[in-house]
C-alpha positions as CSV (number, residue, x, y, z in Angstrom):
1,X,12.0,8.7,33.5
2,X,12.6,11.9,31.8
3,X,9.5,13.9,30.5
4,X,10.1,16.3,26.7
5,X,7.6,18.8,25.6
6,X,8.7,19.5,21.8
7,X,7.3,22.8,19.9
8,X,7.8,21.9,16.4
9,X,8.6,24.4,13.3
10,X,9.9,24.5,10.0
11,X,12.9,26.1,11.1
12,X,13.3,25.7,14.7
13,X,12.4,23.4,17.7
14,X,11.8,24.2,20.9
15,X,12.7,21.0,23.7
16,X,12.1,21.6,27.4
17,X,12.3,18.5,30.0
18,X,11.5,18.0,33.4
19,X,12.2,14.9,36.0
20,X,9.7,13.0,37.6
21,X,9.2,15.9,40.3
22,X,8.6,18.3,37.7
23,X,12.0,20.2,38.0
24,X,13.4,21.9,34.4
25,X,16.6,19.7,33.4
26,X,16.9,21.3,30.2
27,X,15.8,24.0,28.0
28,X,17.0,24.3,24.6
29,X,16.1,25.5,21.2
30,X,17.8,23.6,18.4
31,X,17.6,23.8,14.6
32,X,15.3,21.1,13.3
33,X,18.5,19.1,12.1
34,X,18.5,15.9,12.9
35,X,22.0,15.2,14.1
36,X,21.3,18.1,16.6
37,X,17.8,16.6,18.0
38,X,19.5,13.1,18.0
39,X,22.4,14.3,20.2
40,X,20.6,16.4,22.7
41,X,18.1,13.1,23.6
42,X,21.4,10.7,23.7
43,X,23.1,13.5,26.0
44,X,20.1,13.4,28.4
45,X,20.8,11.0,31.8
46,X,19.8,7.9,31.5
47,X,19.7,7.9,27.5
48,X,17.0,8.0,24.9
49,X,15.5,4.6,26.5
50,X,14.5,6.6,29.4
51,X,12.9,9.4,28.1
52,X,8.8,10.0,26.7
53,X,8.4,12.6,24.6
54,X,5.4,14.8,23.2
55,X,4.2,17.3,20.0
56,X,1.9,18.5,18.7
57,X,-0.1,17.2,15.8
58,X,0.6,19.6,12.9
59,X,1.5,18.9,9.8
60,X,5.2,18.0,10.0
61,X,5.4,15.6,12.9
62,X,6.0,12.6,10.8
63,X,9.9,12.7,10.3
64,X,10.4,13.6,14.0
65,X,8.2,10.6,15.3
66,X,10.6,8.8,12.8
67,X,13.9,9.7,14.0
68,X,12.8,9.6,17.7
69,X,11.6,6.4,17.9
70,X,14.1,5.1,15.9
71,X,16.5,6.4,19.2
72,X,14.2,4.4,21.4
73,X,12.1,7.5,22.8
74,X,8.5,6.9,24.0
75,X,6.7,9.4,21.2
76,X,3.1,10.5,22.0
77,X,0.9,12.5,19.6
78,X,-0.3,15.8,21.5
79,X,-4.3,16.9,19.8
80,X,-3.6,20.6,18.8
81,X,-7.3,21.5,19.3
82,X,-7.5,19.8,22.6
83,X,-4.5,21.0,24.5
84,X,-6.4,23.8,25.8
85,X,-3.3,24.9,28.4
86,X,-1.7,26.2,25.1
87,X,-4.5,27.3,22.4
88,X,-5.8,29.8,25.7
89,X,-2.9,30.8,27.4
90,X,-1.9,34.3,27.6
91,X,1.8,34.1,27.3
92,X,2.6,31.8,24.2
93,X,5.8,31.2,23.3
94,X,7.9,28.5,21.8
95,X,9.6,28.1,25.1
96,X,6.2,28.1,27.0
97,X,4.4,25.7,24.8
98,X,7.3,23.1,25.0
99,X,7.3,23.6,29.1
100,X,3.6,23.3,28.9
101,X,3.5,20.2,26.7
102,X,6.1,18.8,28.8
103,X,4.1,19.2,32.5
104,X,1.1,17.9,30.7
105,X,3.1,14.7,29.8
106,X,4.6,14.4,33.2
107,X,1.7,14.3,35.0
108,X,-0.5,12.0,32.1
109,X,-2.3,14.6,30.7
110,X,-1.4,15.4,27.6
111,X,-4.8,14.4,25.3
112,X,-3.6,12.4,23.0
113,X,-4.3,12.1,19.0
114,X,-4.4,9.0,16.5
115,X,-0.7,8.5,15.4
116,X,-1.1,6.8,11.8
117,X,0.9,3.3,11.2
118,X,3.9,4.2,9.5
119,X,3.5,1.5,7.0
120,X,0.0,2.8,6.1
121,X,0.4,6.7,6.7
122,X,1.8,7.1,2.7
123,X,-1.2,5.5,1.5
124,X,-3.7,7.0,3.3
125,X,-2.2,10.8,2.2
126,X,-2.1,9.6,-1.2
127,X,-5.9,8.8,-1.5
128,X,-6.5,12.3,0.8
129,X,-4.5,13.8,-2.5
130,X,-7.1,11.8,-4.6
131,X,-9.9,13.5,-2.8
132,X,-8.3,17.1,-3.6
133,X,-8.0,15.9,-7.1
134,X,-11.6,15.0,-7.4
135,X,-13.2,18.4,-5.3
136,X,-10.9,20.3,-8.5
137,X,-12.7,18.4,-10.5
138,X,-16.0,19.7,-9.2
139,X,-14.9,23.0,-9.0
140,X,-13.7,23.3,-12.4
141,X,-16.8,21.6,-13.8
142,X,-18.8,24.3,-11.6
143,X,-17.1,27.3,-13.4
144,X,-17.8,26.5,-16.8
145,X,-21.5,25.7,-16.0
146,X,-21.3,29.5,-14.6
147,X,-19.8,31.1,-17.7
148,X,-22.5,29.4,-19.4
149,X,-24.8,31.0,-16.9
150,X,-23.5,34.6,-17.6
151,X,-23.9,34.4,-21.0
152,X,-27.3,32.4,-20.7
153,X,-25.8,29.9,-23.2
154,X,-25.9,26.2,-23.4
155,X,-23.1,25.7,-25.8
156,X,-19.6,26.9,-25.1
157,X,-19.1,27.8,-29.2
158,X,-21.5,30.0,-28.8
159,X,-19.6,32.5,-26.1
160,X,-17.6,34.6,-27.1
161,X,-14.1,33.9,-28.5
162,X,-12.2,34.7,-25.6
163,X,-14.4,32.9,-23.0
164,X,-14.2,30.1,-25.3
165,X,-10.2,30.2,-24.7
166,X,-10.9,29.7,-21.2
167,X,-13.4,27.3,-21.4
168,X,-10.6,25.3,-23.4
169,X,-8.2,25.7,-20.8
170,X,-10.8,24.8,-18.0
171,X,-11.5,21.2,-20.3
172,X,-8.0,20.6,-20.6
173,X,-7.5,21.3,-16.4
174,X,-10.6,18.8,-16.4
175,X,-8.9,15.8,-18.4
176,X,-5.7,16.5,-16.3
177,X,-6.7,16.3,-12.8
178,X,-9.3,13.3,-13.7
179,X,-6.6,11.1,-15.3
180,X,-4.5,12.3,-12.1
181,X,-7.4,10.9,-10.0
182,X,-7.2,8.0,-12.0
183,X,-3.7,7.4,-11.6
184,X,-3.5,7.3,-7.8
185,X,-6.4,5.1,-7.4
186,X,-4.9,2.4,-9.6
187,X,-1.8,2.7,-7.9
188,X,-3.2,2.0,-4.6
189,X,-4.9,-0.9,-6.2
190,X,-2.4,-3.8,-6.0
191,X,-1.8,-2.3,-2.1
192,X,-4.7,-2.9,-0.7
193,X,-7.3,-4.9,-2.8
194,X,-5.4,-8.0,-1.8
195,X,-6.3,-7.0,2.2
196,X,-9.1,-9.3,3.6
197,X,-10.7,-6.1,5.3
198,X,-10.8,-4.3,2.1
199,X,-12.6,-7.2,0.8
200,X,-15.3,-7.8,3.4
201,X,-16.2,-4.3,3.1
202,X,-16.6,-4.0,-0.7
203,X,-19.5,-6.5,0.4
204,X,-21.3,-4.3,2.5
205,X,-24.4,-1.7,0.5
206,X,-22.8,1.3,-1.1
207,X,-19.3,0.6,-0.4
208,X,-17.3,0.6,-3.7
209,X,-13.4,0.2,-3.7
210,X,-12.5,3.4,-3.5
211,X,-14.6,4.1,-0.1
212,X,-13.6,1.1,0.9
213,X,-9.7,2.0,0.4
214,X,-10.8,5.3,2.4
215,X,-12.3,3.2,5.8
216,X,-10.0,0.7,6.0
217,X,-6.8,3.3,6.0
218,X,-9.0,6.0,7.9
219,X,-10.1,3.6,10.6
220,X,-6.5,2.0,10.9
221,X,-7.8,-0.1,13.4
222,X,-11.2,-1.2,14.6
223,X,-9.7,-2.4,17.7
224,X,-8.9,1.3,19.3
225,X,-13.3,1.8,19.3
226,X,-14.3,0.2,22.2
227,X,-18.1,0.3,21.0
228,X,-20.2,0.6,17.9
229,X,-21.2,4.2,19.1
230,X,-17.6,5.1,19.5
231,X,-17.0,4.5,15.9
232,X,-19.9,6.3,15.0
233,X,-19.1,9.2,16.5
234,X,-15.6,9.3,14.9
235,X,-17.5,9.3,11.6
236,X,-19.1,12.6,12.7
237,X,-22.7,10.4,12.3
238,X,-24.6,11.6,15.1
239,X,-24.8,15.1,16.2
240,X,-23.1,16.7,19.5
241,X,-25.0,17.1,22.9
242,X,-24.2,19.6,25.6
243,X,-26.5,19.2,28.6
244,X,-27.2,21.8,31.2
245,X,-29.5,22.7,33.9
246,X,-31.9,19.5,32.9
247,X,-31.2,20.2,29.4
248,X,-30.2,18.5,26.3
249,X,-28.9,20.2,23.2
250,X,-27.8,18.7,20.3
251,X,-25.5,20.6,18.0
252,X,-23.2,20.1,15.0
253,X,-19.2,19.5,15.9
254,X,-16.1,18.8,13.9
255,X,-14.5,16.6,16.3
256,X,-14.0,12.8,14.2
257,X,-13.0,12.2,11.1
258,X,-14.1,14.0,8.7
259,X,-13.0,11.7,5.4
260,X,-15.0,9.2,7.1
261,X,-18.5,11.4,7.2
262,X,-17.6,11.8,3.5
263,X,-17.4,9.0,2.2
264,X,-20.4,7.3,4.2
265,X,-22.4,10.0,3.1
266,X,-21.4,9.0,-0.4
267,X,-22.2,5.1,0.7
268,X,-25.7,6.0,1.8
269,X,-26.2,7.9,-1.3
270,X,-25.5,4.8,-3.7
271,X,-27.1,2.4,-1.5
272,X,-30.2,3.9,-1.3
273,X,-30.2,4.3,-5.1
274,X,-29.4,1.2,-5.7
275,X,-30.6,-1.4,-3.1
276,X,-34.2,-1.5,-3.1
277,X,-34.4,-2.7,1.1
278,X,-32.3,0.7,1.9
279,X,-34.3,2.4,-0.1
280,X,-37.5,1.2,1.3
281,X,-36.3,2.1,5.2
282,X,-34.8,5.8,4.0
283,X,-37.9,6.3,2.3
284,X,-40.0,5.1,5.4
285,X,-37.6,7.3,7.6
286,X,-38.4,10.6,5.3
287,X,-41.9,10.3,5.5
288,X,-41.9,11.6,9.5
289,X,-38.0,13.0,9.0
290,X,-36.4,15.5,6.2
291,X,-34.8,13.6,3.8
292,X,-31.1,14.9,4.8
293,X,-31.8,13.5,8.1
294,X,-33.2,10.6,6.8
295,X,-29.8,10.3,4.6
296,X,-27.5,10.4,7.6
297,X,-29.4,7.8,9.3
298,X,-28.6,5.5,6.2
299,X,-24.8,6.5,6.8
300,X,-25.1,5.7,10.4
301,X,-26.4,2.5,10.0
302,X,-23.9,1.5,7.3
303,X,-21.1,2.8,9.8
304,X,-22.6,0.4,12.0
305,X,-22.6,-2.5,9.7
306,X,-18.9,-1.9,8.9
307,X,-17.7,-1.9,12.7
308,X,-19.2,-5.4,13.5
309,X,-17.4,-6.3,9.8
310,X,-14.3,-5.4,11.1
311,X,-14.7,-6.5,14.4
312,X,-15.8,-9.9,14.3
313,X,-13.8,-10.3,10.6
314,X,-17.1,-11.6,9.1
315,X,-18.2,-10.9,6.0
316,X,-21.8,-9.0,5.8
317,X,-24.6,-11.2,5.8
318,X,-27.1,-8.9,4.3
């Protein structure tokens, strides 16, 4: 078995492999054409059946996975935060990051990200589009209220005529990216309504269909959480702890997903408006807690509820 470290650009791509023992077979740098990266893995001993390879997860990996895997070559996902070898080394190259990647691969310890299903990975970018869309939406909405501010108006016909202009142009943006918005969310409809996931969760407090659309392709896969706490932590629910010297410290971290803190911060927002029993334990919670605390509890306990949903494929008994 032949072991590939791949350092992926635009332009360019770096391949370096190694046997078993850790000796360089090859080191090349090829264009990123795909006859070229498909002959150099058939040319390798043993052929493309016998070889694993590894990149890094940025933002053009898809097409290579694609291609490779077509060929028969074992494709793993490197995490770009967590291969610490390359993000702190002090010679960084192409050449060194593709060695690098490929040592860490030989010897199983290359840490590994979430590789999307490839019938689901269109989807899920298009309703991440659908977020951008709707973030515009706030930001354009924010910009008129603060030319109104400026002028300490309430009525855009009473600015003046050339703020007016742009206040036009700003409504116009508005209608745009809404009925964009609109648009990708009913095209996702027929997709994924019909799933029996998608429907157990649009039973659960807070969860509406577009949330629910955003778990289901987020999650892709209950099965990979071995626990309930897992999952949770994923959703960037429950603060990081670093404990030293007999001490604990709890402090904020971006590691998880953080579409899936969004959107359960959204569900615990609705629910609590709008289901008196959730609303009766936050508000027993932010008595002795402060509210946004109490808020994220909500969230957590909803992220529970939809684990043991998707795990046992029960719908939610309330």
């Amino acid at each position: 078995m032949l072991h590939s470290g791949l350092d992926l650009h635009k332009r360019t791509l770096a391949i370096s492999t190694v046997d078993p023992d850790g000796r360089v077979v090859r080191d090349v740098q090829l264009p990123t054409k795909r006859d070229a990266i498909t002959a150099y893995f058939a040319a390798l001993p043993g052929g493309p059946a016998a070889q694993r390879a590894v990149v890094e997860s940025t933002s053009n990996w898809y097409w290579l996975r694609d291609l490779l895997a077509a060929q028969g070559v074992d494709v793993r996902l490197a995490h770009s935060k967590h291969v610490k070898a390359i993000s702190y080394a002090k010679v960084k190259t192409d050449a060194v990051d593709a060695a690098t990647l490929a040592q860490l691969l030989r010897g199983d310890l290359v840490p590994e990200a979430r590789m999307v299903s490839p019938e689901w990975r269109e989807a899920r970018d298009l309703l991440r589009v659908r977020l951008q869309l709707v973030r515009q939406q706030v930001r354009v909405k924010n910009t008129i209220t603060g030319l109104l501010a400026q002028y300490n108006l309430t009525a855009p016909s009473a600015l003046p005529e050339l703020v007016q202009l742009r206040v036009r142009l700003l409504h116009a943006q508005l209608t745009l990216v809404g009925e964009q918005a609109k648009a990708l969310a009913a095209q996702l409809n027929p997709v994924l309504i019909p799933t029996a996931d998608v429907q157990r969760l649009l039973w659960i407090p807070g969860i509406g269909r577009v949330i629910a659309f955003t778990i289901w392709l987020e999650v892709d896969g209950i099965q990979r959480f071995p626990s309930a706490r897992d999952f949770v932590s994923y959703c960037r629910l429950v603060p990081g702890a670093g404990n030293s010297g007999g001490k604990t410290r709890h402090k904020r971290t971006k590691d998880g997903n953080r579409y899936l803190k969004l959107v359960f911060s959204h569900a615990a927002v609705r629910a609590i408006q709008y289901f008196p029993e959730i609303r009766a334990f936050y508000q027993r919670l932010a008595r002795r807690k402060p509210p946004v605390v109490a808020r994220a509890v909500v969230a957590k306990e909803l992220a529970r509820i939809v684990y043991y949903v998707l795990t046992k494929q029960e719908a939610f008994n309330g």
